[in-house]
MIDODO-182682 format. One record per residue (C-alpha): x, y, z. Coordinates in steps of 0.02 Angstrom, whole numbers, padded with zeros to 5 digits, always signed. Layout:
BEGIN
XYZ;...
This chain:
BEGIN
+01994+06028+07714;+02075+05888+07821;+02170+06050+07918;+02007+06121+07953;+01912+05983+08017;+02050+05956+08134;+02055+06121+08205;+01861+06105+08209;+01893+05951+08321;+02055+06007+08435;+01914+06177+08462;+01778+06047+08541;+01725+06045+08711;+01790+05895+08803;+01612+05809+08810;+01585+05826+08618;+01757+05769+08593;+01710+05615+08697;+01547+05593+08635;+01608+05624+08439;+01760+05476+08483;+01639+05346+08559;+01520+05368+08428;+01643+05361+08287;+01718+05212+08386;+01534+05103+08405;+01513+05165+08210;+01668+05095+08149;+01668+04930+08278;+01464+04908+08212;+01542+04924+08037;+01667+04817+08040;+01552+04670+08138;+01447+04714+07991;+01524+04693+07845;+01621+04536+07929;+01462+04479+07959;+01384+04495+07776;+01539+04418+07705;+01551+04272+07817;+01380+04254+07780;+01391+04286+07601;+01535+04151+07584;+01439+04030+07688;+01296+04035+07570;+01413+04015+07405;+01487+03874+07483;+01285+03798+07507;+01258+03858+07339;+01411+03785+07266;+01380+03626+07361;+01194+03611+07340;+01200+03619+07138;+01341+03501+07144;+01243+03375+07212;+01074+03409+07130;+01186+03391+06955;+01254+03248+07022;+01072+03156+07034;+01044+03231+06858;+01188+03179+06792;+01111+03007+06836;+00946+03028+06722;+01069+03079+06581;+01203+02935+06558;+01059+02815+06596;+00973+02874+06408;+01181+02874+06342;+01211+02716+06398;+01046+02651+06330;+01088+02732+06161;+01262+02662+06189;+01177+02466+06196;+01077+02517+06051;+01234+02548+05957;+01312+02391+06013;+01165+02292+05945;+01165+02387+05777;+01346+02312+05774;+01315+02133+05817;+01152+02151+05728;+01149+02039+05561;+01150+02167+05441;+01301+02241+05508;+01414+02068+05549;+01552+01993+05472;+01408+01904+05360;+01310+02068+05323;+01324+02111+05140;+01340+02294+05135;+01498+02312+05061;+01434+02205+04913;+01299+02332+04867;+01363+02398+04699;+01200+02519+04660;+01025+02587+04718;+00971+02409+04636;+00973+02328+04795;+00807+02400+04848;+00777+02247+04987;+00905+02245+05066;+00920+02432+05109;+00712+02409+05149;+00756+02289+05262;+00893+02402+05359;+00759+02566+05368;+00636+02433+05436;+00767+02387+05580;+00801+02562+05620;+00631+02598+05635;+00601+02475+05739;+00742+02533+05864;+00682+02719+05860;+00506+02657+05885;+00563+02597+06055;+00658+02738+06115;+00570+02911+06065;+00713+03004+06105;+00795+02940+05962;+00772+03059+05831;+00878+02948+05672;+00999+02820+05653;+01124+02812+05494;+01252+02712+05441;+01416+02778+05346;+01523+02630+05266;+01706+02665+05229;+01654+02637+05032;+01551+02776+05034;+01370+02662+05058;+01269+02797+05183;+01120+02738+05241;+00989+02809+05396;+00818+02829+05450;+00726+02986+05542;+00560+02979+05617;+00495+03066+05431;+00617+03018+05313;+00731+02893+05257;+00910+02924+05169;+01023+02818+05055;+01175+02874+04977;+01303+02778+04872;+01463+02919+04892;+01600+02840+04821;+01697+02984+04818;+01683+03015+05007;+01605+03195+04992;+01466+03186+05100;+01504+03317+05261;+01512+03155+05384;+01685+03105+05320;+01762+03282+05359;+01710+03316+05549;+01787+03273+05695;+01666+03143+05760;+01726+03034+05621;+01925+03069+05684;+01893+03032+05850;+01779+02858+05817;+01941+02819+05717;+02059+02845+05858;+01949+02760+05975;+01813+02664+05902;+01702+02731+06023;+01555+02771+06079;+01590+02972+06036;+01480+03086+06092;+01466+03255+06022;+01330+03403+05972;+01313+03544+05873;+01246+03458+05712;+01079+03479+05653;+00944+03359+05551;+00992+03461+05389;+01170+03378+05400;+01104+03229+05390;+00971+03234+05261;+01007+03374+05174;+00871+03504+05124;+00817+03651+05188;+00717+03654+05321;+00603+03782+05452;+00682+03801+05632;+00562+03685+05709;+00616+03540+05584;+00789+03575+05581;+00820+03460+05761;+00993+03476+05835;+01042+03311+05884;+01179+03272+06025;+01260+03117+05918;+01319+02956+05978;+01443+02850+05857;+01538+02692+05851;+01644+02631+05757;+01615+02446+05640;+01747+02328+05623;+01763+02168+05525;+01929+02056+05556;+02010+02196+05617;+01979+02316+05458;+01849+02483+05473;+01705+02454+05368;+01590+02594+05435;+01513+02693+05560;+01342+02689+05662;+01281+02868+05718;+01128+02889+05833;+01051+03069+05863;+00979+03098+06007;+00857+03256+06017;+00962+03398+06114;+00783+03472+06189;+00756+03298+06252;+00931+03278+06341;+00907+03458+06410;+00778+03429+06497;+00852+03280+06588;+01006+03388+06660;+00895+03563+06674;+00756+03522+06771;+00676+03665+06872;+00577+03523+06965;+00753+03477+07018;+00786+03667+07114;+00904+03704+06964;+00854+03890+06923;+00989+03959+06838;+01060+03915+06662;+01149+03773+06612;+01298+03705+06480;+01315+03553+06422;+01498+03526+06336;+01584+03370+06266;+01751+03313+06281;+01820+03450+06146;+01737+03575+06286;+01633+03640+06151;+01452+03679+06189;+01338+03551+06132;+01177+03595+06213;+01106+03761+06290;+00960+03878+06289;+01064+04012+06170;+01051+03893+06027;+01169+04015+05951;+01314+03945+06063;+01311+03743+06004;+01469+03728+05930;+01568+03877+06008;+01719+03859+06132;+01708+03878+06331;+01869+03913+06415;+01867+03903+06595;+01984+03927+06736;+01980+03885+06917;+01930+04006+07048;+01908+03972+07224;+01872+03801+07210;+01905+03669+07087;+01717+03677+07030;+01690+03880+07039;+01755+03944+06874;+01771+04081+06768;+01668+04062+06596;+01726+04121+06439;+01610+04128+06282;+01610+04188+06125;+01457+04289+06148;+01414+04392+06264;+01475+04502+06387;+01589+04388+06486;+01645+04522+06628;+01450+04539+06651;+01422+04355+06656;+01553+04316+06789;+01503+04471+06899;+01318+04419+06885;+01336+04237+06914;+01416+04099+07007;+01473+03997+06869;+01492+03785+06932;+01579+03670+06808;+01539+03483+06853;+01633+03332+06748;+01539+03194+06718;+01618+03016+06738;+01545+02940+06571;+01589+03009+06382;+01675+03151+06427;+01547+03246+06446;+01546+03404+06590;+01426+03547+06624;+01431+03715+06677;+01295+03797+06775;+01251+03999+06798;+01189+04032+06940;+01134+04221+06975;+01178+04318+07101;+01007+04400+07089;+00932+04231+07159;+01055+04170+07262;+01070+04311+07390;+00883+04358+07353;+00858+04330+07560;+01044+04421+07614;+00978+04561+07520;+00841+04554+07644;+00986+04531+07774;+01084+04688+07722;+00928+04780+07740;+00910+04718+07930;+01088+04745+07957;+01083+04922+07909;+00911+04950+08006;+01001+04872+08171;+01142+04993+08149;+01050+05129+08144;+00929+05081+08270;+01119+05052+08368;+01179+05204+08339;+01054+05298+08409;+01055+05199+08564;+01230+05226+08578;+01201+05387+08559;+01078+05420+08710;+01162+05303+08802;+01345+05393+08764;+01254+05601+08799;+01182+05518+08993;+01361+05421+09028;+01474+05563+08966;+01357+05683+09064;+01395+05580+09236;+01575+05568+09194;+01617+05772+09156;+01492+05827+09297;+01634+05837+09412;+01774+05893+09288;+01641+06026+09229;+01634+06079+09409;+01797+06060+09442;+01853+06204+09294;+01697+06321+09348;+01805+06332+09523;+01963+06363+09426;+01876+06505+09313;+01812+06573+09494;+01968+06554+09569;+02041+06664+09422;+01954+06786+09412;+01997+06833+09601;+01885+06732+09725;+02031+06644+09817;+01994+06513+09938;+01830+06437+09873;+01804+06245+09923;+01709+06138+09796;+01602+05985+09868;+01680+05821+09867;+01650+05723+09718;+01583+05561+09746;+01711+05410+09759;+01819+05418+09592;+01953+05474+09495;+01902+05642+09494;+01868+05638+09686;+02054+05644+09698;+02046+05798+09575;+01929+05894+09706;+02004+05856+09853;+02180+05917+09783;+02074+06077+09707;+02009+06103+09907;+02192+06094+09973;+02282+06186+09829;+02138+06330+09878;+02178+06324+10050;+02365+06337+10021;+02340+06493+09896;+02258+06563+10045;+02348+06528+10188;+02509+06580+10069;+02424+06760+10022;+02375+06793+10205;+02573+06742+10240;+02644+06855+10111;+02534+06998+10183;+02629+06955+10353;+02785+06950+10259;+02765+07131+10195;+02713+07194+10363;+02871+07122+10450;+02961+07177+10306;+02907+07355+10332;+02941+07333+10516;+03122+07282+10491;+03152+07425+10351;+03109+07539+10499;+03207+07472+10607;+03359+07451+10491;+03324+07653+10479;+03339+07656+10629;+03489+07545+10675;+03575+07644+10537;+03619+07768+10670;+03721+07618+10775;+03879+07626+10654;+03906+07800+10658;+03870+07792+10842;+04005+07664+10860;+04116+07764+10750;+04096+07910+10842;+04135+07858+11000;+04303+07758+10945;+04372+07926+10883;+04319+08024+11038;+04434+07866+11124;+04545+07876+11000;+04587+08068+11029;+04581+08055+11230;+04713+07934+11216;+04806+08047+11112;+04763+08185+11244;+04838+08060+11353;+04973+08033+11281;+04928+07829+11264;+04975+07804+11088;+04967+07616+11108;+04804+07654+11144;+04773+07788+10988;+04858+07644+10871;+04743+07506+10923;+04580+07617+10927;+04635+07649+10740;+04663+07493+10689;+04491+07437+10747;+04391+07567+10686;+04468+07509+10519;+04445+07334+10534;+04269+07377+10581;+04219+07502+10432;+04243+07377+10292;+04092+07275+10383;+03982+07415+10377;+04024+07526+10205;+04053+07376+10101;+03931+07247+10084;+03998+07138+09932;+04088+06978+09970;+04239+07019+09853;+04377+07132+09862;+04542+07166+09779;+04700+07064+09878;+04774+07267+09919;+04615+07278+10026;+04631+07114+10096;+04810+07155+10159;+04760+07303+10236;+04639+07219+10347;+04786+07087+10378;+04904+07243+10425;+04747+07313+10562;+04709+07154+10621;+04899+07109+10642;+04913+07293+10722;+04742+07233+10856;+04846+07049+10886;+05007+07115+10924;+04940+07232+11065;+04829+07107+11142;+04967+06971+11143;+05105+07103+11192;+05218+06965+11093;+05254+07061+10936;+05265+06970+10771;+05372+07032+10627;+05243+07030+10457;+05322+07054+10301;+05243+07040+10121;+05317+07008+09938;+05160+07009+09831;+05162+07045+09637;+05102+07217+09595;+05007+07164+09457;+04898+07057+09569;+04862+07162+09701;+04706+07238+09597;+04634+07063+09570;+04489+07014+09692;+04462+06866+09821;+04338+06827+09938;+04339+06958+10080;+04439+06923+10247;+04499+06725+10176;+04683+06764+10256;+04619+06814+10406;+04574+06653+10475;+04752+06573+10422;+04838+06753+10489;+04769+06690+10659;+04809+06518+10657;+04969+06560+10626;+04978+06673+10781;+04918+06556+10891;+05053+06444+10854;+05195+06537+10857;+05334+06488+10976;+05311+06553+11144;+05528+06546+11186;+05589+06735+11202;+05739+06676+11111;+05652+06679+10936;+05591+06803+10863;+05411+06750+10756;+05394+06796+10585;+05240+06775+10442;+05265+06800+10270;+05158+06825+10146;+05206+06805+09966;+05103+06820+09802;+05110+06772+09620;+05013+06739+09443;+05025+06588+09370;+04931+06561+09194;+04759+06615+09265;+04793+06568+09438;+04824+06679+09587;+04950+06580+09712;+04963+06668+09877;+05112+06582+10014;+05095+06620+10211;+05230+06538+10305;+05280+06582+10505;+05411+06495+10579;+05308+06415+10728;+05278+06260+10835;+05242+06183+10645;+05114+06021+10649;+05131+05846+10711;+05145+05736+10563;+04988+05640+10628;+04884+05784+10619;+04962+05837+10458;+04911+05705+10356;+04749+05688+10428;+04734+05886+10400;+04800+05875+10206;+04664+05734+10173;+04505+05830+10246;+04576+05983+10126;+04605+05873+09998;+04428+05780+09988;+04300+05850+09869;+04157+05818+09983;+03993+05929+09971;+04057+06084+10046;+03876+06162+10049;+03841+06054+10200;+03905+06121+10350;+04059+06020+10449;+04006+05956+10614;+04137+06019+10739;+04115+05869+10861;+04189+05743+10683;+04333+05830+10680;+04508+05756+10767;+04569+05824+10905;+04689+05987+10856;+04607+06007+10679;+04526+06180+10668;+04402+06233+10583;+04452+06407+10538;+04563+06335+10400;+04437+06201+10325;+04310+06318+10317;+04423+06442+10225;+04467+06282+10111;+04285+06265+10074;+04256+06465+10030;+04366+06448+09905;+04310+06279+09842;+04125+06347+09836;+04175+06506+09729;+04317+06426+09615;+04283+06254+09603;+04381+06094+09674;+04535+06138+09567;+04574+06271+09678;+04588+06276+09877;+04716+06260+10011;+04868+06146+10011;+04991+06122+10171;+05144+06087+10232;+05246+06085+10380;+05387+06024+10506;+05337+05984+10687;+05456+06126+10761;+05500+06228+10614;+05342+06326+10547;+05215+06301+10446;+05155+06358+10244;+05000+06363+10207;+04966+06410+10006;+04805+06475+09930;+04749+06451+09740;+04612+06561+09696;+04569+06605+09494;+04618+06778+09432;+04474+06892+09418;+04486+07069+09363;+04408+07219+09490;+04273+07236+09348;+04222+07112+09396;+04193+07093+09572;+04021+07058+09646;
């Protein structure tokens, strides 16, 4: 699939490529702004949220420790109060008999839950097992010497004894008190303060006040107070003491820290927890006073109730966008690939035949550049085409005249033998000999037109030429030659001893009392051809010798051509050329090496690699 789209792309035109990457560029650059924005957005408005419940729980917290700490001064009154001082005589109640006394006490705790309506009942547990209390309906005495009422065995009683308190704590309901059974209406859950009594340092009893839960709900979840969502009240044990779910008083709630020390997540016994974290921003909030904390939900529902509205407006601007960028991306590509549109309707033209055209100059840009280089590359096709026509028409010209000029050698040959055999009439053999040797030197120019031959042809030329020299110099020199046989097939560039043959003439010594010899001598060695010519002539000041055995020496760039007027005085440049021949088809190991003795002659020896006559060129 992936291999398919692509070759669906690569197959494109160049303006729907461009127009495919700039919109999938403003797409993924209005995406990304996007979603950047929603989240900073979103995170913003958690942090309000977060920050805004914080503080409207902190003024409720306010309305709820005010009504504990009045139930806390109520305690402390019931303490000091003179049925319940060192004096009071509850611990000398034996039986029920003491009717007026226990009168008295319901009287008093009327009186203090006739002041405060929120106070729902008031008992009184003695460590003897004396229990007595007062609700708004009922009153309740008890004589439990044996300790079995339920108020001895929960852990409000532990904790007054560790601390004396006040304690507060939930989950207990107006049938734990006063036994019975009751409809769900009577049955109040209380949220319970205690203390603890003490006489002379020695527990006598405990004072519990009940508070009505629905009436300390309502002072920390207070829709007047812009708290919408639902709310936990837990107690120092982190169990839930008051809620709407009146099914959760009493049950654990774990929390852990999220982002912040105050965003948790919740864990209940009921319920679907994963559902409750993902659906809710969950704020725990300790209070200062009685350990109590609270937890509040918040729903997601209602707090991004408006960026749902955002999203919306978000997604209509990037469409709305999008299309813009669109219209805006088909007129701007347009303007860009008008000229590079052009510019490859000339090159189809200009293949198909129609060399030559000139397109107009694009307006100042990249892509005038483009078409001007198009003009002159068209220009150049054309002026080249009309050159090569030219070209063949001189070419056709000279292969006519080379026809013709064909007829010069023969001419040339021709007449040297109708020389050659007047001088013979003549009786001029000098003449015969020297007619001969030049019609040979001359037919190797003509009948063979590589630039290799084997060494036994280049001797022959040596032995014409020599033949040509000694006639025209009337000085004869003696030429002898001791060359390997099995080298004499081997090839070398054509006429390379000919130049050294004649610099070796022209410095012969001129005294008639010695007689000038060359020799030429010629052996393998390994792979290498090694060919000696030595005369015994003037030889070569040592000046010019050294400078001469440097410049054949170097391993300059012998493609560039030597510039006679460089050159010392006496150097010629019949032997460096020859040098650089031999460089230029062998390489730099190979070349010319001399020596000599001002006076006594001269050797000049040639390295040249063995190739086989198969291989000639």
């Amino acid at each position: 699939m992936f291999r398919l789209l692509k070759d669906k792309a690569i197959s494109l035109k160049l303006k729907s490529k461009l127009i495919l990457s700039f919109m999938l560029t403003s797409v993924f650059i209005l995406l990304l702004f996007a979603l950047f924005f929603y989240r900073y957005t979103s995170t913003t408005l958690l942090q309000q949220s977060e920050k805004a419940t914080l503080s409207s729980l902190s003024q409720l917290e306010v309305n709820l420790t005010t009504v504990l700490n009045t139930v806390n001064t109520v305690s402390r009154n019931i303490l000091v109060s003179s049925y319940f001082s060192e004096e009071m005589k509850l611990d000398q109640i034996n039986s029920p008999d003491d009717v007026q006394f226990v009168n008295d006490v319901y009287d008093y705790f009327s009186e203090m839950m006739t002041s405060y309506d929120y106070i729902h009942s008031i008992l009184y547990y003695g460590d003897d097992g004396v229990i007595i209390g007062s609700s708004d309906n009922k009153n309740y005495f008890n004589f439990d010497r044996n300790l079995s009422n339920f108020f001895y065995r929960t852990p409000l009683k532990k904790d007054l004894e560790e601390n004396g308190g006040p304690v507060v704590c939930g989950s207990l309901r107006y049938s734990d008190f006063f036994g019975g059974t009751y409809s769900g209406k009577m049955d109040t859950r209380y949220i319970t303060l205690g203390r603890r009594l003490q006489t002379i340092g020695q527990t006598s009893g405990y004072v519990v006040i009940n508070i009505r839960e629905s009436y300390l709900r309502s002072l920390y979840h207070d829709d007047k107070k812009n708290v919408s969502g639902e709310s936990l009240l837990l107690d120092a044990h982190s169990l839930v003491i008051s809620s709407e779910n009146k099914k959760l008083i009493g049950t654990k709630a774990l929390t852990s820290p999220l982002d912040t020390d105050n965003t948790v997540h919740l864990t209940l016994s009921l319920g679907d927890n994963d559902l409750l974290n993902k659906n809710n921003q969950i704020i725990y909030y300790p209070y200062e006073h009685y350990g109590l904390s609270i937890i509040y939900e918040m729903p997601y529902d209602i707090l991004f109730e408006n960026i749902h509205q955002l999203k919306v407006l978000l997604i209509t601007l990037l469409a709305v966008f999008l299309v813009l960028a669109l219209i805006i991306s088909l007129f701007w590509i347009y303007a860009i690939t008008k000229p590079l549109n052009s510019l490859i309707a000339a090159m189809k033209t200009m293949g198909s035949g129609q060399i030559g055209i000139k397109m107009e100059a694009a307006e100042a840009s990249d892509f005038k550049f483009l078409t001007d280089q198009f003009n002159q590359m068209s220009q150049n096709i054309r002026h080249l085409i009309d050159e090569n026509e030219t070209i063949q028409e001189e070419r056709h010209e000279l292969a006519v005249q080379n026809l013709q000029n064909q007829l010069s050698p023969h001419f040339l040959y021709n007449t040297l033998n109708t020389i050659k055999w007047m001088a013979i009439v003549s009786k001029a053999t000098n003449v015969a000999d020297c007619v001969t040797a030049l019609g040979n030197l001359l037919q190797p120019l003509f009948r063979n037109t590589k630039t290799t031959w084997p060494l036994q042809d280049e001797l022959n030329y040596l032995k014409n030429y020599l033949c040509i020299m000694n006639y025209r110099t009337g000085t004869p020199i003696d030429f002898s030659s001791e060359i390997d046989p099995s080298i004499l097939p081997c090839l070398m560039p054509k006429f390379i001893l000919q130049p050294l043959l004649e610099n070796a003439i022209s410095h012969q010594n001129p005294s008639p009392e010695v007689k000038n010899a060359i020799t030429l001598t010629g052996y393998r060695k390994d792979n290498i051809i090694v060919l000696v010519l030595k005369d015994n002539g003037l030889g070569i000041a040592p000046d010019r010798l050294r400078i001469l055995q440097e410049l054949l020496a170097s391993n300059e760039d012998c493609t560039k051509p030597l510039d006679r007027a460089s050159l010392p005085q006496g150097i010629g440049i019949g032997i460096l050329n020859t040098n650089r021949r031999i460089k230029l088809q062998y390489g730099n190991a190979c070349g010319l090496t001399v020596t000599s003795k001002e006076g006594s002659g001269t050797s000049l020896t040639l390295t040249l690699v063995n190739v086989t006559e198969g291989m000639q060129k």
